[in-house]
DSSP file (Angstrom, degrees, kcal/mol; ACC not computed):
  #  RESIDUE AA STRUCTURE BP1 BP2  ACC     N-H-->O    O-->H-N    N-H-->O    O-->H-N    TCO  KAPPA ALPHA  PHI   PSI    X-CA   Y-CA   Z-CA
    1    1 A X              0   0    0      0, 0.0     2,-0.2     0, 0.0    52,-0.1   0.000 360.0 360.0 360.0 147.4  -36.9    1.8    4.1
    2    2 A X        -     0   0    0     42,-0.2     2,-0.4     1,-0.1    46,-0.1  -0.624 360.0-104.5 -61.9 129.5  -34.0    2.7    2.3
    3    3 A X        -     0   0    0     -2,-0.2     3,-0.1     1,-0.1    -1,-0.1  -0.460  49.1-114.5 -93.1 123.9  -31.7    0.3    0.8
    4    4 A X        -     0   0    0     -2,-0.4     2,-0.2     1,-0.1    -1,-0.1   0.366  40.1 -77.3 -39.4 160.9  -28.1    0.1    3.4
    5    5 A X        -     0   0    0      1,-0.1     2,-0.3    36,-0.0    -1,-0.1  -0.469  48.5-119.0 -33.8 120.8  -24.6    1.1    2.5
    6    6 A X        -     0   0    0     -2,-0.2    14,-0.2    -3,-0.1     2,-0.1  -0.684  34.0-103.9 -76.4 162.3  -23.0   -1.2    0.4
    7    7 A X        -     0   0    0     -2,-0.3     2,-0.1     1,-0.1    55,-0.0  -0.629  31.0-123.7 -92.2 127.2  -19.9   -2.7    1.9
    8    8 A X        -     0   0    0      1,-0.1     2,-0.2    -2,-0.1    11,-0.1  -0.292  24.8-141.9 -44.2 139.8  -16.4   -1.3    0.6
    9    9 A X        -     0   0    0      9,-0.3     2,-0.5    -2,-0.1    -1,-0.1  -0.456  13.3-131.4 -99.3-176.7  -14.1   -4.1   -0.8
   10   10 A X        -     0   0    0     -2,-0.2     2,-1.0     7,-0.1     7,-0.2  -0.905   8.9-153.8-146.6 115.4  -10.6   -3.9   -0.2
   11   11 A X     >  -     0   0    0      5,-1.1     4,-1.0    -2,-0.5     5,-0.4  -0.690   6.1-168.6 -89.4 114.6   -7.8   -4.3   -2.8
   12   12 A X  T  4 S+     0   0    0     -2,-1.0    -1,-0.1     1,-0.2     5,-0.0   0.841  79.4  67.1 -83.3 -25.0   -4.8   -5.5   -0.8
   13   13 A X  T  4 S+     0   0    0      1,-0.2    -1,-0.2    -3,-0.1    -2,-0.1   0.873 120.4  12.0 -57.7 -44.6   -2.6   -4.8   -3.9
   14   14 A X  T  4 S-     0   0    0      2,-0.2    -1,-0.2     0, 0.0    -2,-0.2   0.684 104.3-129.5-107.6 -12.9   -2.8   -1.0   -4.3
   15   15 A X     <  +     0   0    0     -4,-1.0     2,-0.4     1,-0.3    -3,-0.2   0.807  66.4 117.9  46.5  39.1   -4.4   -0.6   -0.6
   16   16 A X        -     0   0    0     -5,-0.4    -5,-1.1    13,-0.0     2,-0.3  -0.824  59.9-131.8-133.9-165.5   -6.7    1.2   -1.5
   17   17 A X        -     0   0    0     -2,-0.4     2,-0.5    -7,-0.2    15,-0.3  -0.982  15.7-131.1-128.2 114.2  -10.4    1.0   -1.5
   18   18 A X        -     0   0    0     -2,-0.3    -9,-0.3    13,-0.1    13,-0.1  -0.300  24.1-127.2 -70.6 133.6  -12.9    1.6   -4.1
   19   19 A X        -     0   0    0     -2,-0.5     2,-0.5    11,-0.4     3,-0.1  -0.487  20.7-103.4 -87.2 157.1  -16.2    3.8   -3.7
   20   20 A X    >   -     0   0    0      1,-0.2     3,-1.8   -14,-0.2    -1,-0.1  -0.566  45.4 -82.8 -87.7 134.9  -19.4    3.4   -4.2
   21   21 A X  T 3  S+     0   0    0     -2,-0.5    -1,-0.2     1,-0.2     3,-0.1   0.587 117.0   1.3 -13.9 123.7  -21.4    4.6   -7.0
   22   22 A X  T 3  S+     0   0    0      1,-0.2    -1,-0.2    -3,-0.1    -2,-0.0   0.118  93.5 129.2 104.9 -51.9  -22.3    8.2   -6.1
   23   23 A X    <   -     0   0    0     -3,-1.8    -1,-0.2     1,-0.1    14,-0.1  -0.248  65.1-109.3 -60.8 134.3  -20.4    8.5   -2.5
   24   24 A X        -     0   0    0     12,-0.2     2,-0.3    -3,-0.1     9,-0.1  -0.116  29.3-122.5 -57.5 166.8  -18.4   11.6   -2.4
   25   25 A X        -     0   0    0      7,-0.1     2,-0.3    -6,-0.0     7,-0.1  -0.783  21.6-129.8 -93.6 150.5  -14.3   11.3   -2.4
   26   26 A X    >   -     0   0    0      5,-1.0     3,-1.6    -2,-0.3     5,-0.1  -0.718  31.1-103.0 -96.6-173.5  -12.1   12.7    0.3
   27   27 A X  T 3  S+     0   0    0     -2,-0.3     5,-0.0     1,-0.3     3,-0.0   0.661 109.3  69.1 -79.4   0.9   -9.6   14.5   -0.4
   28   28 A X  T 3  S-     0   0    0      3,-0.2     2,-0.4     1,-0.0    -1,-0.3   0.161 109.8 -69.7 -94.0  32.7   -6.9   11.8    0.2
   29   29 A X  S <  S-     0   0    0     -3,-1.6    -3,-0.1     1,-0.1     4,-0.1  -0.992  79.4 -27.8 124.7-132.7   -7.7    9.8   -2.7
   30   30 A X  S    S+     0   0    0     -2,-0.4   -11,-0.4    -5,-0.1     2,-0.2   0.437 101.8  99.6-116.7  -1.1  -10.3    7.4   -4.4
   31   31 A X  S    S-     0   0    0     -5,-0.1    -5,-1.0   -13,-0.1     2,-0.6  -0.555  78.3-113.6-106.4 161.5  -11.6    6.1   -0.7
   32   32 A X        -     0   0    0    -15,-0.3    -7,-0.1    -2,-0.2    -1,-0.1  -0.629  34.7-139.0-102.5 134.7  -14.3    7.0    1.1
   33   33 A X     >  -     0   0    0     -2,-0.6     4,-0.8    -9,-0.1    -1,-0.1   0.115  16.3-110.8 -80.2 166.7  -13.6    8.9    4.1
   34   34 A X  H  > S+     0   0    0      1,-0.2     4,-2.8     2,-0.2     5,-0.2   0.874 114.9  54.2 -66.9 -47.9  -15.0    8.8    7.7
   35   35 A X  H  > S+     0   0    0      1,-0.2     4,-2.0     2,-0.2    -1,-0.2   0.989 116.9  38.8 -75.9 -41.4  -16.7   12.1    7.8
   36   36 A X  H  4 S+     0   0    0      2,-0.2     4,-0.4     1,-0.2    -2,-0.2   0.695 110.7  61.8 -77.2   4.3  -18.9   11.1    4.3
   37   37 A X  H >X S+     0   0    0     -4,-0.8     3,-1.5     2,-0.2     4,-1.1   0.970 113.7  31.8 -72.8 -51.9  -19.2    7.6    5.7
   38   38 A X  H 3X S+     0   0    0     -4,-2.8     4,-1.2     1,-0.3     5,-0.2   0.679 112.3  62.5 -81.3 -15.8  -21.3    9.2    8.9
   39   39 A X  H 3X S+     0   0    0     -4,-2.0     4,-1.5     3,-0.2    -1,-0.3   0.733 109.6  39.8 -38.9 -30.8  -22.6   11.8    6.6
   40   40 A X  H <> S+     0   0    0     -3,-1.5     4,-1.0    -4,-0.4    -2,-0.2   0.820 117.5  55.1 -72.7 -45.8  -24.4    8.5    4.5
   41   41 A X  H  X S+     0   0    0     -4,-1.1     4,-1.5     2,-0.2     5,-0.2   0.813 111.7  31.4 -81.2 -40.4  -25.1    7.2    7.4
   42   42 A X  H >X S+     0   0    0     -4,-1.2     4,-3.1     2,-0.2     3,-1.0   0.962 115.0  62.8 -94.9 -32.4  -27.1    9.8    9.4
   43   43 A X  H 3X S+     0   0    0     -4,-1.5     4,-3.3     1,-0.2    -1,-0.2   0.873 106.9  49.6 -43.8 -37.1  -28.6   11.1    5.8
   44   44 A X  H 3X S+     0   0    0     -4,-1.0     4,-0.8     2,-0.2   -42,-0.2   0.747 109.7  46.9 -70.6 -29.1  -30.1    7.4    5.8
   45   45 A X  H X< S+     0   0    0     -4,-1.5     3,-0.6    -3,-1.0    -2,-0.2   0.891 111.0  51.2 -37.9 -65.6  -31.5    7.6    9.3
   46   46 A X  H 3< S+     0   0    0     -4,-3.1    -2,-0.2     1,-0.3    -3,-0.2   0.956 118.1  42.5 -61.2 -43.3  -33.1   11.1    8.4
   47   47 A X  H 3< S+     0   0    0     -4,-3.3    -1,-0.3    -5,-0.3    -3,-0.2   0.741  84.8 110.1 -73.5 -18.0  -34.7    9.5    5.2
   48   48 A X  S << S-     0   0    0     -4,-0.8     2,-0.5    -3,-0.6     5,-0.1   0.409  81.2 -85.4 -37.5 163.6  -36.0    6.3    6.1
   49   49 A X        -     0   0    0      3,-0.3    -1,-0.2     1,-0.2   -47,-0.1  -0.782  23.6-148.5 -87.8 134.9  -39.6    5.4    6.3
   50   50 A X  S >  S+     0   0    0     -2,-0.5     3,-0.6     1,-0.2    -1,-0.2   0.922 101.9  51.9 -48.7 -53.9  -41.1    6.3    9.9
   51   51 A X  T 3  S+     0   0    0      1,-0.3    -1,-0.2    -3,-0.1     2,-0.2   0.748 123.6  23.0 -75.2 -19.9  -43.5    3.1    9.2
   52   52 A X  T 3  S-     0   0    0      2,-0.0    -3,-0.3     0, 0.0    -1,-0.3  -0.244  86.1-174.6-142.5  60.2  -40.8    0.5    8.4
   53   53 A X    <   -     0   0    0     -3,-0.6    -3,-0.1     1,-0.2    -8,-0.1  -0.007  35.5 -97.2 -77.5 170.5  -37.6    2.1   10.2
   54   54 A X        -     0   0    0      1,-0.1     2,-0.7    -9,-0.1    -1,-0.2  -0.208  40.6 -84.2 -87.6-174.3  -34.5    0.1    9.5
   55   55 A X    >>  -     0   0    0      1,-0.1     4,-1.1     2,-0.1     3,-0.7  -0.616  27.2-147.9 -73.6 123.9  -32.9   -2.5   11.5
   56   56 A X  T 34 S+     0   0    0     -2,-0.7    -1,-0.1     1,-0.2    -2,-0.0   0.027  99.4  69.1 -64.7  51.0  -30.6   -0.9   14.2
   57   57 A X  T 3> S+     0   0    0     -2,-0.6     4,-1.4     3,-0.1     5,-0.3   0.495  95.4  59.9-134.0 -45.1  -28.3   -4.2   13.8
   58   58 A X  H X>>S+     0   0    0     -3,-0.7     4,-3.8     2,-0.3     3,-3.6   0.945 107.4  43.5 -48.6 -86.2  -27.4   -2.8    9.9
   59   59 A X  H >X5S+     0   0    0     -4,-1.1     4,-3.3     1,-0.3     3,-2.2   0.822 108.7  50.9 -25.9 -77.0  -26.0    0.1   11.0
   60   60 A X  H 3>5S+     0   0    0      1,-0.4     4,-0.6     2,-0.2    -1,-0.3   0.718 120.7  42.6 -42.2 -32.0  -23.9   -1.1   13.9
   61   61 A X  H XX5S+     0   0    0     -3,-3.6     4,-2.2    -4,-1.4     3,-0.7   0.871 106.1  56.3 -99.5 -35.8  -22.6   -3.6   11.3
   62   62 A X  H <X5S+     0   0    0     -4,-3.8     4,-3.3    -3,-2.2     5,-0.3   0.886 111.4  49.2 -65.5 -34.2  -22.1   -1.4    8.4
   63   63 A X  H 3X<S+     0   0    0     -4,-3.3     4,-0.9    -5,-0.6    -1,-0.3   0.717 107.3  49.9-102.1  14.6  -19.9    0.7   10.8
   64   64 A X  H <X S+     0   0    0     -3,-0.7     4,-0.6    -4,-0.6     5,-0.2   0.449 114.2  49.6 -69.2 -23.7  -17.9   -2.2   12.0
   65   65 A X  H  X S+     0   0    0     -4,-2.2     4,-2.1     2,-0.2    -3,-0.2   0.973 115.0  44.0 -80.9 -53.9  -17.5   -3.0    7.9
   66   66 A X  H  X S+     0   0    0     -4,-3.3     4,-1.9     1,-0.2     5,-0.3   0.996 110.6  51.8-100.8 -67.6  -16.5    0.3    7.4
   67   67 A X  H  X S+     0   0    0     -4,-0.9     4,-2.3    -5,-0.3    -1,-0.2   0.904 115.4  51.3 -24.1 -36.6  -13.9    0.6   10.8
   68   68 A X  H >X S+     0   0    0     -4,-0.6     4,-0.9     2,-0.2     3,-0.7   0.953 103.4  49.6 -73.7 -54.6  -12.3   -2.5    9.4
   69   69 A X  H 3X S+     0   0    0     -4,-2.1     4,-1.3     1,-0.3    -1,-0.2   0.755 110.4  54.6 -45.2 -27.2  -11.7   -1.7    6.2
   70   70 A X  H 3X S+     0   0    0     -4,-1.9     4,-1.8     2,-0.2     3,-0.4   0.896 109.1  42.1 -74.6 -43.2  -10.3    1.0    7.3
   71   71 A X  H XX S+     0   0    0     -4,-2.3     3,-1.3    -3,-0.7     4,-0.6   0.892 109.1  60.0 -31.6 -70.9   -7.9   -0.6    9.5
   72   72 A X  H 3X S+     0   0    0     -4,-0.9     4,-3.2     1,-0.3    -1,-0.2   0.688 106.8  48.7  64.0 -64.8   -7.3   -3.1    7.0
   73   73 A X  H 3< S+     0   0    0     -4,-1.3    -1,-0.3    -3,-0.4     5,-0.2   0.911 104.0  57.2 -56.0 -52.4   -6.1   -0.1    4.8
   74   74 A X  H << S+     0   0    0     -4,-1.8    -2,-0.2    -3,-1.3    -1,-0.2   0.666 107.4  56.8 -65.8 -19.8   -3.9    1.3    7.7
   75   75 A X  H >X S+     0   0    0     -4,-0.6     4,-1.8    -5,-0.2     3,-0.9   0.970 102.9  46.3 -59.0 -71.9   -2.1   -2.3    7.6
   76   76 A X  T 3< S+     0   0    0     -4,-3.2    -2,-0.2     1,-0.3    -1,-0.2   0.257 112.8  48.7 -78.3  15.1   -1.1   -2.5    4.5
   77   77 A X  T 3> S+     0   0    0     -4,-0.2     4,-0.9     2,-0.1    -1,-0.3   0.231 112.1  55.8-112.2 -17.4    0.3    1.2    4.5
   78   78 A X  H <> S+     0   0    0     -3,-0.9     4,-1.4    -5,-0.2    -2,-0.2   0.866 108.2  43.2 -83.3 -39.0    1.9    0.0    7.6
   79   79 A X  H  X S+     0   0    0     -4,-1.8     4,-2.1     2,-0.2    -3,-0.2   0.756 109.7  63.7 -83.0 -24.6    3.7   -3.2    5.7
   80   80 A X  H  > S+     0   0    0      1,-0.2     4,-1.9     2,-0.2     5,-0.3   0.991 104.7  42.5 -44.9 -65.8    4.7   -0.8    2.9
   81   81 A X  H  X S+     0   0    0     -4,-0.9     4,-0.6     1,-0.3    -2,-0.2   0.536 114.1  47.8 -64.6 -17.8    6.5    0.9    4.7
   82   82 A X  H  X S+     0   0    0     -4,-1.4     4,-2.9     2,-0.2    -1,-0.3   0.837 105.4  57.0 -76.5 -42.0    8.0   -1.7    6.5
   83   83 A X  H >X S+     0   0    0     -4,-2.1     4,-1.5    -3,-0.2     3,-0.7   0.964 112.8  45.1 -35.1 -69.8    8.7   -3.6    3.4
   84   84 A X  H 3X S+     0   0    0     -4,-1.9     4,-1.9     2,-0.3    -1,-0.2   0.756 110.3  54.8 -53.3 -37.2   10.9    0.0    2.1
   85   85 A X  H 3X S+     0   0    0     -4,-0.6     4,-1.9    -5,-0.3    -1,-0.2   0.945 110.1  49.4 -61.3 -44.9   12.5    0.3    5.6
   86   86 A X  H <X S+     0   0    0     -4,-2.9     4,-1.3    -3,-0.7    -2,-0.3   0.829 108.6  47.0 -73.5 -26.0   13.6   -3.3    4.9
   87   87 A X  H >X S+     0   0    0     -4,-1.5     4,-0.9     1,-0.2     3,-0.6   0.984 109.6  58.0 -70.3 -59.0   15.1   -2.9    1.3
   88   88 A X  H 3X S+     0   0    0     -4,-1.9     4,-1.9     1,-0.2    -1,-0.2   0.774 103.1  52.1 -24.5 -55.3   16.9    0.0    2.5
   89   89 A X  H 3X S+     0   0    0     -4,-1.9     4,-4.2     2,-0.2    -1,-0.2   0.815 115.8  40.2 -34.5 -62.5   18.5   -2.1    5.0
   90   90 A X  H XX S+     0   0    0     -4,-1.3     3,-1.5    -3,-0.6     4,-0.6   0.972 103.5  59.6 -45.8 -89.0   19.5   -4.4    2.7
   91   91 A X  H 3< S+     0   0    0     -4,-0.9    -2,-0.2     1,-0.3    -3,-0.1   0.488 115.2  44.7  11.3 -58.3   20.5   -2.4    0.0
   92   92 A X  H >< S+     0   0    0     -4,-1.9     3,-2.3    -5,-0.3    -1,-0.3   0.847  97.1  63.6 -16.2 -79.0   23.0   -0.9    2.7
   93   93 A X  H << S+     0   0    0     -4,-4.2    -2,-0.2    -3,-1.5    -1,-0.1   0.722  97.2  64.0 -61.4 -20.6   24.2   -3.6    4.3
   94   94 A X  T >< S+     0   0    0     -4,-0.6     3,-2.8     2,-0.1    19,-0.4   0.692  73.9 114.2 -54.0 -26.5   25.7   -4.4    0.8
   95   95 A X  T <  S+     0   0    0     -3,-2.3    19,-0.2     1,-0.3     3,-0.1  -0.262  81.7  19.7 -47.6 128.2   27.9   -1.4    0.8
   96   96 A X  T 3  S+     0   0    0     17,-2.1    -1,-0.3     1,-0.5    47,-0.2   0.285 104.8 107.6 115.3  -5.1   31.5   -2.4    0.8
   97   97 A X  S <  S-     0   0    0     -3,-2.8    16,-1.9    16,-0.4    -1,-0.5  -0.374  72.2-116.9 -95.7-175.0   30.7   -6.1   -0.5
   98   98 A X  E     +A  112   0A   0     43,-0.4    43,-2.5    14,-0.3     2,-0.3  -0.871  40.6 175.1-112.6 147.0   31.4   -7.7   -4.3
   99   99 A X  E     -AB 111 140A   0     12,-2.2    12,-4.5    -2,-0.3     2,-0.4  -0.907  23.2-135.7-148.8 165.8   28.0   -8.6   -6.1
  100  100 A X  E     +AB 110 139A   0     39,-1.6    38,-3.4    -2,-0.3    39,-0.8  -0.982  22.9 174.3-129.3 140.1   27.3  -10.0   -9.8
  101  101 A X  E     -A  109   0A   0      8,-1.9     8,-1.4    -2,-0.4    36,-0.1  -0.986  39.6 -94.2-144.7 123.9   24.7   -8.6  -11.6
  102  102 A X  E     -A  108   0A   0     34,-0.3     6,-0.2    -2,-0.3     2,-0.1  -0.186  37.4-143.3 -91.0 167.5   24.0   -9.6  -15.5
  103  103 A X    >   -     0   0    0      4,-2.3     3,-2.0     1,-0.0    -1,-0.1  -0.337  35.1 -78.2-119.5 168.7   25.5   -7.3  -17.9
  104  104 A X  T 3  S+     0   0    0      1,-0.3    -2,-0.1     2,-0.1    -1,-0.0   0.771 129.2  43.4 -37.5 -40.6   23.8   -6.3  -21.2
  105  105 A X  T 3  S-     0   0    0      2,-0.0    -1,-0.3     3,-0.0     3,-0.1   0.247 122.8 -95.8-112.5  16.8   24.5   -9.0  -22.9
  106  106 A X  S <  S+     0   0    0     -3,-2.0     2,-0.1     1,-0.3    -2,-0.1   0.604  81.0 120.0 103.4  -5.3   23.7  -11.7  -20.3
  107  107 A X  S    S-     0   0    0      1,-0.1    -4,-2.3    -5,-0.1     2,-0.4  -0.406  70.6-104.9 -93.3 179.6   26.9  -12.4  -18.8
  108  108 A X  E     -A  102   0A   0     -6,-0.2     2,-0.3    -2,-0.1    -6,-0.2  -0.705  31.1-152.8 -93.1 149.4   27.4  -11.9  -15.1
  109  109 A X  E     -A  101   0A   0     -8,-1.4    -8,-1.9    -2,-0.4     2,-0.4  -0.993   6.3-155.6-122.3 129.5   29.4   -8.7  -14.1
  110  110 A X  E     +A  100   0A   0     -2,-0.3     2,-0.3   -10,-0.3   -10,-0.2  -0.659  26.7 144.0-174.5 100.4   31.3   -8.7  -10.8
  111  111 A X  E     -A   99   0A   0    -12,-4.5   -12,-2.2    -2,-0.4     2,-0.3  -0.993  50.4 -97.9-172.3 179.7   32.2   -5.5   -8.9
  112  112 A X  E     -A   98   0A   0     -2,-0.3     2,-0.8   -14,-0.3    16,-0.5  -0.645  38.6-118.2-109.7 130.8   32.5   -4.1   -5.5
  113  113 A X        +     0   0    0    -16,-1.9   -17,-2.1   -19,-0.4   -16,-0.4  -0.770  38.1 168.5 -78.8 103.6   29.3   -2.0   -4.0
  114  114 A X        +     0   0    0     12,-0.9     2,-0.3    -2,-0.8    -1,-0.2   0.758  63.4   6.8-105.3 -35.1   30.8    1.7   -3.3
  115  115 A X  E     -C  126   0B   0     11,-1.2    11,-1.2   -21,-0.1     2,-0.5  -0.971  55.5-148.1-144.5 137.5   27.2    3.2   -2.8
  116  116 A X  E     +C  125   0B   0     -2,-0.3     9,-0.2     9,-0.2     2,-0.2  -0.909  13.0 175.9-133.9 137.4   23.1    3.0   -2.4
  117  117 A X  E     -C  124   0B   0      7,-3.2     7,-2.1    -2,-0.5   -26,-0.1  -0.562  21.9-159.5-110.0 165.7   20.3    5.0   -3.2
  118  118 A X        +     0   0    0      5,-0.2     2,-0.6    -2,-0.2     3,-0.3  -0.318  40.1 137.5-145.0  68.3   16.7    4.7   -3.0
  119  119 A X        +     0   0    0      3,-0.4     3,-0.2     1,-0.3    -2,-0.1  -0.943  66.4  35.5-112.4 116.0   15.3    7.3   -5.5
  120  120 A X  S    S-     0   0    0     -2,-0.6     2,-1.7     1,-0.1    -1,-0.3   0.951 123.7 -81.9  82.1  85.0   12.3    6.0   -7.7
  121  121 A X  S    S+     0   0    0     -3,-0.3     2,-0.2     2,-0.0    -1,-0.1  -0.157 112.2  91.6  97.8  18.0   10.8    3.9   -5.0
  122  122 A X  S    S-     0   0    0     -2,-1.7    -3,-0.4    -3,-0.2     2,-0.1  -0.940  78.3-115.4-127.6 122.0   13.5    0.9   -5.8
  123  123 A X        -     0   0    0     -2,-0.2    11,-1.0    -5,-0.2    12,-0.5  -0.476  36.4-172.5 -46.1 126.7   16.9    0.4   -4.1
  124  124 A X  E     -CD 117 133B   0     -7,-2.1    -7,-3.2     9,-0.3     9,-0.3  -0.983   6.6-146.1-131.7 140.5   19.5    0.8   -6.2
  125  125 A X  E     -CD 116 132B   0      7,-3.9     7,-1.3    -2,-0.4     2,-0.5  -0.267  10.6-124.5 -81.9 175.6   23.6    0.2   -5.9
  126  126 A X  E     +CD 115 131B   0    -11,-1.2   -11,-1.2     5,-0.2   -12,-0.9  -0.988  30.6 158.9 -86.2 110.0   26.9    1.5   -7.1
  127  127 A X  E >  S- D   0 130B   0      3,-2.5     3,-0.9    -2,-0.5     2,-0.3  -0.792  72.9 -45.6-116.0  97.3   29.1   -0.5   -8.5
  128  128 A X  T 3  S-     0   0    0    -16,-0.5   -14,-0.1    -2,-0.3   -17,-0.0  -0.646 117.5 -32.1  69.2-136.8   31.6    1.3  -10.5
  129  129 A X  T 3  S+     0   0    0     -2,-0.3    -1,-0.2    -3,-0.1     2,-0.1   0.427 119.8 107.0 -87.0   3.6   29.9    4.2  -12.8
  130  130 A X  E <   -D  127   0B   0     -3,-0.9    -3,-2.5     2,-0.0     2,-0.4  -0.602  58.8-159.0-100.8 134.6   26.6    1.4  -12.9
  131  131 A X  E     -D  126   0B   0     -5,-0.2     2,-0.2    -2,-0.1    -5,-0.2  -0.950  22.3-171.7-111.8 154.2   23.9    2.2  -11.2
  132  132 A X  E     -D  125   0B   0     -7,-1.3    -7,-3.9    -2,-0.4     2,-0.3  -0.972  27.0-117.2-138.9 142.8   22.1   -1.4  -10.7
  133  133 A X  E >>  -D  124   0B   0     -9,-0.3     3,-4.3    -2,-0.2     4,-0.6  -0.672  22.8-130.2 -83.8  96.0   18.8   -2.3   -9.3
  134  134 A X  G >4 S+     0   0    0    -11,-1.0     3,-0.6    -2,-0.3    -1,-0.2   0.839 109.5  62.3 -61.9 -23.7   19.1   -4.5   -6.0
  135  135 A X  G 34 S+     0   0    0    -12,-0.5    -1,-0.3     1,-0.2   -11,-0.1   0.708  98.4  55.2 -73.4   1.4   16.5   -7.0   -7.6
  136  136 A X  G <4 S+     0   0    0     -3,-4.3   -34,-0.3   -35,-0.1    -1,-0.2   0.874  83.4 107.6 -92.2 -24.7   19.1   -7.7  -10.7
  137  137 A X    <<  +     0   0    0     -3,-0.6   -36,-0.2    -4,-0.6     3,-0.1   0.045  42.8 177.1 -53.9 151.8   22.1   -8.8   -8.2
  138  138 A X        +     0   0    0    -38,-3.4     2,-0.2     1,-0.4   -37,-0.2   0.486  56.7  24.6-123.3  -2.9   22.6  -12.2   -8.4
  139  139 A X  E     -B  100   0A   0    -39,-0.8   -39,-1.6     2,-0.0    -1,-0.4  -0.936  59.0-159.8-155.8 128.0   25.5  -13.4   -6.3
  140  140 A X  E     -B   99   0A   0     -2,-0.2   -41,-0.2   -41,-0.2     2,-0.1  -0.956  14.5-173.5-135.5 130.0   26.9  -11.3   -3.1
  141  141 A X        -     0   0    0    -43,-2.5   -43,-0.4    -2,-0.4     2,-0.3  -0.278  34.9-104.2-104.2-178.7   30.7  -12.4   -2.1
  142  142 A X        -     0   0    0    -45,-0.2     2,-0.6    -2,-0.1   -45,-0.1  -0.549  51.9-114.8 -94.5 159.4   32.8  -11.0    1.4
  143  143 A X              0   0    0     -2,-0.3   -46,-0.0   -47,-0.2   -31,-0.0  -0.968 360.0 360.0-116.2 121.9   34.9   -8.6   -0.5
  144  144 A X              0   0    0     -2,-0.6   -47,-0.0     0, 0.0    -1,-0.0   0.387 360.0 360.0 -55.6 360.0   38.5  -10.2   -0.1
């Protein structure tokens, strides 16, 4: 018999999944995709020993390992994106308020949010000619 699939791990930090030694890529990146999973799969059927076939109990679990992971994957692309929906939001809702933010040299600086963008995958405000980074504010007032 042939020795199973090994089970994919799952990096919740980058979401993405590493392959295993050998396994082809698809073409959306470093994980291995559904059509070369059942390509592995039914290539392991067709090679197995006639005398010592494997356990049908493997499979059936190896593609429940692989359907999760994938799921699993589809989560945490889900929660990205939720995450970004929510700093936008934010980021927004600041418009038209006074914030403090620390200044080159470490003191706080104090001005009124005219604008926000979200270019380079971070919210960032207007405040005057400064563009500032919502993660530096440090204080957010009612603007009087």
């Amino acid at each position: 018999m042939t020795s199973p699939i090994p089970p994919q791990t799952y990096t919740p930090v980058t979401g993405t999944m590493p392959t295993t030694t050998g396994a082809t890529k698809s073409s959306g990146g470093n994980s291995l995709g559904q059509d070369a999973f059942l390509k592995l799969l039914v290539a392991q059927l067709r090679y197995q020993d006639p005398t010592n076939p494997a356990d049908g109990t493997a499979f059936l679990a190896q593609t429940a390992q692989f359907t999760q992971v994938e799921k699993l994957g589809q989560i945490a692309a889900d929660q990205e994106n939720l995450l970004h929906g929510q700093l936008m939001l934010n980021a927004s809702s600041l418009i038209g308020r006074t914030v403090s933010y620390p200044g080159p040299d470490g003191q706080p600086i104090t001005g009124v949010v005219t604008a926000a963008s979200f270019t380079g995958g971070a919210p960032t405000l207007r405040i005057g000619d400064t563009d500032v980074p919502l993660f530096a504010v440090t204080e957010i007032r009612r603007t009087a």
